[in-house]
C-alpha positions in Angstrom: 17.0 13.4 0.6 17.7 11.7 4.0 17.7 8.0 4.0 17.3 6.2 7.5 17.2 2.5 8.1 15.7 1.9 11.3 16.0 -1.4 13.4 13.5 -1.9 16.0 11.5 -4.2 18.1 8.3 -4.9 17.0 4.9 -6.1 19.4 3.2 -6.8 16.6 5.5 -9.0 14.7 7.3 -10.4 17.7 10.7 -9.6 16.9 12.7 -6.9 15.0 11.7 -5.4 12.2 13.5 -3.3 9.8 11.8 -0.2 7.5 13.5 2.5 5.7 12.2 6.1 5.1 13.0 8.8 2.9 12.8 12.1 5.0 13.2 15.9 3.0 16.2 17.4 3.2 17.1 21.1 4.4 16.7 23.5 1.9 20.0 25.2 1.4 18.9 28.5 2.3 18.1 27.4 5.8 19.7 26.8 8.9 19.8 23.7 10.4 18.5 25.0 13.5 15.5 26.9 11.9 14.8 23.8 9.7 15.0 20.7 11.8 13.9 22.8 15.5 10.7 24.3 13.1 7.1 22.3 13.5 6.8 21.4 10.0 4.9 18.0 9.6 5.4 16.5 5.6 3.4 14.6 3.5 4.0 10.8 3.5 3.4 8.0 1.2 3.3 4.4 2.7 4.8 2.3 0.1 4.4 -1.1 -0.1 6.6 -3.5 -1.5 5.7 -7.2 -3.6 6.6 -10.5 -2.8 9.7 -12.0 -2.3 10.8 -8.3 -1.2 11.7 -6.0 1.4 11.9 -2.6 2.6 15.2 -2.1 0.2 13.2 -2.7 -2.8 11.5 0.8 -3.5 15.0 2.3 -3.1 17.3 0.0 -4.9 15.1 -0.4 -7.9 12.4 2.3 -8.5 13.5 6.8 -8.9 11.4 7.0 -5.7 13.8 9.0 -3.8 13.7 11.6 -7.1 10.0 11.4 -7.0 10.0 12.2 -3.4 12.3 15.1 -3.5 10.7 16.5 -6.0 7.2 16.8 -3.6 8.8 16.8 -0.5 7.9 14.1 0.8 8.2 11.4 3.6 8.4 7.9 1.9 7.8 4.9 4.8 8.6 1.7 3.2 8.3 -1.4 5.9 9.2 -4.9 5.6 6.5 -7.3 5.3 8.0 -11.4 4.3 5.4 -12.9 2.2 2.6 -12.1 4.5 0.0 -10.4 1.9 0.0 -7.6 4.4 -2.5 -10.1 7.0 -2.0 -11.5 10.1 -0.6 -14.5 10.9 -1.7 -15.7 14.4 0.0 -19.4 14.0 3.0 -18.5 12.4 5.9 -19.1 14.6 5.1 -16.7 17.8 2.8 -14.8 15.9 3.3 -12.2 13.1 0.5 -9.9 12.8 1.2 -8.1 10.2 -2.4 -5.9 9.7 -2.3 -5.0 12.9 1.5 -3.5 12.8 0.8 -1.3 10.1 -1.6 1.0 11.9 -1.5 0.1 15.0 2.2 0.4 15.5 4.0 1.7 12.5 1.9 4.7 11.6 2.4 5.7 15.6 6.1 5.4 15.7 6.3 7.5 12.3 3.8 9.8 13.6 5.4 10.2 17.0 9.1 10.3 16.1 9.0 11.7 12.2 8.2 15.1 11.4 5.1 13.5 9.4 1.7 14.8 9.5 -1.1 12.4 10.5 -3.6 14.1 8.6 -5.8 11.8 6.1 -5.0 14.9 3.6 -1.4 14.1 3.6 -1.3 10.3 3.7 -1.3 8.2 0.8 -0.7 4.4 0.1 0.9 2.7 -2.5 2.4 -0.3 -3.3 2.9 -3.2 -6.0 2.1 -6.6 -6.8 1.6 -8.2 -3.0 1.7 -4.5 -1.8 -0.8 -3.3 -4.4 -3.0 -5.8 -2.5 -2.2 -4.3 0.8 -2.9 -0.7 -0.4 -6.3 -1.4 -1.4 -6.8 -3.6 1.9 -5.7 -0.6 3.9 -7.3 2.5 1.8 -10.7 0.5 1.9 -10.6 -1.1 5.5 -9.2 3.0 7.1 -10.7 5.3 4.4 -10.5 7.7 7.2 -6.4 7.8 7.1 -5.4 8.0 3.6 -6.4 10.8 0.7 -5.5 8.1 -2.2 -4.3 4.8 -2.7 -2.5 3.7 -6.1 -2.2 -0.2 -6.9 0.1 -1.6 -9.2 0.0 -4.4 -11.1 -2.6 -6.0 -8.8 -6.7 -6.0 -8.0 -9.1 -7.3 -5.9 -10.3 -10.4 -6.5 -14.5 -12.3 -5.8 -13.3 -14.7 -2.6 -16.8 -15.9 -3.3 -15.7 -17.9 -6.7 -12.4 -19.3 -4.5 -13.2 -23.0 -5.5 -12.3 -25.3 -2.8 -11.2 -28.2 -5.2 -8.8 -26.2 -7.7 -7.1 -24.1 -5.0 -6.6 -26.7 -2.5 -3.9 -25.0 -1.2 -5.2 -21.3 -0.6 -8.4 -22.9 0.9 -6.3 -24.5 3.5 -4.5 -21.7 4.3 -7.5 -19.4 4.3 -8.9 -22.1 7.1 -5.6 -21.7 8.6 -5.0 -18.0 8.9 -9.6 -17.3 9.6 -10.8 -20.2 11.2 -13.6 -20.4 8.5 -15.0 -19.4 4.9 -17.4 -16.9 6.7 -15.5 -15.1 9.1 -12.6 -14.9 6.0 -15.4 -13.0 4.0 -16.2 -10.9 7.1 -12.9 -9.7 7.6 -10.7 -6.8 5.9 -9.4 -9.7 3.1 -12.7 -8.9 1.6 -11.9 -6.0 -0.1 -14.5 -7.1 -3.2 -17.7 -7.0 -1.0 -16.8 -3.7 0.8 -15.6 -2.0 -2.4 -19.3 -2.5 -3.5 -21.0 -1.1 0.2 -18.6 1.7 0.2 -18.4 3.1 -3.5 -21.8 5.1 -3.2 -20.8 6.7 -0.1 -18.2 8.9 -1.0 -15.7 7.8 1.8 -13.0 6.0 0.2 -9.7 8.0 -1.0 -9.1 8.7 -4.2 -8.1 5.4 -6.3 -5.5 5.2 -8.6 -5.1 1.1 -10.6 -2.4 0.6 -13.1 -1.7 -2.7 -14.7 0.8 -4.1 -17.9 -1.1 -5.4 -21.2 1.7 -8.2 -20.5 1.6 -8.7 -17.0 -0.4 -12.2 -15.7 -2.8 -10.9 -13.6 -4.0 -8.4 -16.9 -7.4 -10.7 -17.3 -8.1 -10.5 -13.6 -7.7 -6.8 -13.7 -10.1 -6.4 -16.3 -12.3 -8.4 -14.6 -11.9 -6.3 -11.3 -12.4 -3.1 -13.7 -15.7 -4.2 -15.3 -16.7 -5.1 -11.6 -16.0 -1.6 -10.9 -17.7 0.1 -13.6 -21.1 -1.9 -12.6 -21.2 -0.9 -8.6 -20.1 2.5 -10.0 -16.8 2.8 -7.9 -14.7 6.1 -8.7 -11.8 5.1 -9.5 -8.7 6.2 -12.3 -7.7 3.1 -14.4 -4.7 3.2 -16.7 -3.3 0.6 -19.0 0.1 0.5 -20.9 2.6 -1.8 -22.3 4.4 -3.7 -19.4 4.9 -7.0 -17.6 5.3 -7.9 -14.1 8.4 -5.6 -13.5 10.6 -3.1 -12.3 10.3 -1.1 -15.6 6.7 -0.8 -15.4 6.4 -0.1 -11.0 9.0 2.8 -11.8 6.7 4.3 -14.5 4.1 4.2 -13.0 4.6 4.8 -9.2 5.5 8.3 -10.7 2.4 8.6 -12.6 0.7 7.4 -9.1 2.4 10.6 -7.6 1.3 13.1 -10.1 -2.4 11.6 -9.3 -1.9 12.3 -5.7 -0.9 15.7 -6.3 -3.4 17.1 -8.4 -6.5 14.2 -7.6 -7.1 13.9 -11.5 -6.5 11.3 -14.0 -3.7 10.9 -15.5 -3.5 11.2 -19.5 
């Protein structure tokens, strides 16, 4: 596979920003000019890395370049801080991080990649922090992805956020919305429009995995149960695992095979 790391300045984020893709490489029998002149547009996974990480993560710690070889695929992995994949109006000049995923990223990869922006052939993935911005992302633009895996996280009620307990998420929530209401209005609220979207058949295929050991296992089943009561379609799987490399490797592969065939995975 091709690797490219790509430096480049960023509206959105106010600054440069650095993402790395996996691009397919030329199949032997072809000629370079028949294979990279052709019109061929590939499949492409936006994967999302956790907090604490970058756009190195994926590559330096996970088989996903083997995974993607093996489908021929684009892997777009972007850098996002410890944002939670939102936007940030009062941090520093501004770092709108919702915003730059599809309002910038996907048109630079779109314009300059040999990737097809079909909703067939788009997926997102990611783990921990990025599992969290899959799920914002395949519910709030149903209409650009065919499936979304989540690992080792899960949407959570904002409506039992207790102001007391979580002094410090409240304040921030004030912070980064402005108010309680216009947070639950807004594409954070992934619980509420889970439950107005499941019987409408728009959303792309859904894909959870979590660790029996990881610490966010008893919000999971929560989220689950929550799931199986507004009658969301959805895959769950389970398996031994904390909150680690071990586990997002395993199972980012098992995410793949999902998106290939659209059934559960056994």
């Amino acid at each position: 596979m091709s690797i490219v790391s790509m430096n480049f300045s960023s509206y959105y984020l106010q600054g440069n920003h650095e993402i790395s893709i996996i691009l397919p490489d030329r199949p032997r029998h072809l000629l370079p000019k028949d294979f990279y002149g052709g019109d061929r547009k590939f499949k492409v996974i936006w994967l999302l890395h956790g907090a604490f990480g970058d756009h190195t993560d994926w590559l330096r710690k996970s088989k996903i370049e083997l995974y993607a070889r093996e489908r021929d695929l684009c892997v777009v992995m972007p850098s996002a801080c410890n944002s939670d994949y939102a936007n940030w109006d009062h941090f520093a000049m501004g770092f709108s991080m919702w915003d730059y995923l599809t309002e910038e990223l996907m048109p630079l990869i779109y314009g300059w990649y040999p990737v097809s922006d079909q909703r067939a052939d788009n997926y997102v993935a990611g783990l921990s922090m990025g599992g969290g911005g899959a799920i914002k992302l395949a519910v709030n633009y149903p209409e650009k992805f065919a499936g979304a895996a989540i690992l080792s996280a899960s949407p959570r009620n904002l409506h039992e956020i207790d102001p007391v307990q979580n002094e410090k998420q409240w304040q921030r929530i004030m912070n980064q919305a402005g108010s309680v209401e216009a947070y639950l209005n807004s594409y954070e609220n992934v619980w509420d429009k889970l439950a107005e979207s499941a019987g409408r058949n728009i959303l792309p295929r859904l894909y959870f995995a979590m660790g029996t050991e990881d610490p966010g296992y008893p919000q999971y089943m929560k989220f689950k149960q929550y799931a199986e009561s507004i009658k969301l379609k959805a895959t769950f799987e389970e398996g031994p695992g904390k909150h680690e490399w071990r586990f997002w490797d395993t199972y980012i592969e098992k995410a793949m095979q999902f998106f290939d065939t659209g059934d559960e995975i056994r």
